[in-house]
C-alpha positions, 0 to 999 in steps of 0.5 A: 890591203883590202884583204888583210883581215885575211892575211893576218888570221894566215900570219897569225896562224903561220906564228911570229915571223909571219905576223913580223913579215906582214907587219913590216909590209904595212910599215914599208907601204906607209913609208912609200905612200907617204913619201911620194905623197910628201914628194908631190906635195913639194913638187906643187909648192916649187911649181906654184913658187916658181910660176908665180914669179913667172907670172900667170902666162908661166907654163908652169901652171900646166904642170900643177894638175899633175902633181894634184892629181898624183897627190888625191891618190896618194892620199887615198892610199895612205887614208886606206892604210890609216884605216887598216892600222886602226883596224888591226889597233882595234883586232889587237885590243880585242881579247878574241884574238887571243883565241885567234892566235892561241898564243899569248906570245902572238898577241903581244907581238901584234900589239907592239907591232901596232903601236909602233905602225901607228907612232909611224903613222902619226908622224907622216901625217905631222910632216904631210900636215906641215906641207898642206899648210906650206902649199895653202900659204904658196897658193894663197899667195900666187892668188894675191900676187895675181890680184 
């Protein structure tokens, strides 16, 4: 999404379904994103569960870096289309756009389109917030068990 000033002045200039069709892109990268995030994430709390009942000899430790590392960039990611969403939040606020576009009909599908990427975006990090927390508890406690 590192172009997407770009893309959307070209879906923009292409009319309706172009800003639906790049819309939609967006919606479908914060699902895939956030969804292997949310998987990585519950992978290291099953590993950290069960190598903590193995013990500290447990192989299972050796898989954890893995997972943490897939779960930074996953985070990058979605971090990088949080930033694109308030970015287009910001365009859609903006009455330039309106000359922009030269269609108040664009304007107004742009916006809706916003709000609805960022309730989306919302809830992700709701559920992604529930898992840190769920993975800081496991690790704290493999940590006292270890004690």
């Amino acid at each position: 999404m590192d172009d997407f000033d770009l893309k959307l002045k070209e879906a923009c200039e292409r009319g309706e379904s172009a800003i639906t069709e790049l819309m939609n892109m967006l919606q479908t990268s914060i699902k895939d994103v956030t969804q292997a995030y949310k998987e990585s994430l519950k992978k290291q709390i099953t590993l950290i569960d069960e190598a903590t009942k193995e013990g500290a000899s447990s192989s299972k430790w050796d898989d954890l870096p893995q997972f943490r590392t897939q779960a930074a960039e996953m985070s990058q990611q979605f971090q990088k289309l949080v930033v694109t969403i308030n970015t287009l939040g910001g365009i859609a606020k903006n009455e330039t756009l309106k000359y922009i576009t030269q269609q108040e009909k664009q304007f107004q599908l742009l916006s809706k389109k916003h709000k609805e990427l960022e309730k989306l975006i919302i809830k992700q990090m709701e559920e992604i917030k529930g898992l840190e927390e769920k993975l800081l508890q496991k690790n704290r406690e493999s940590i006292e068990k270890t004690k």
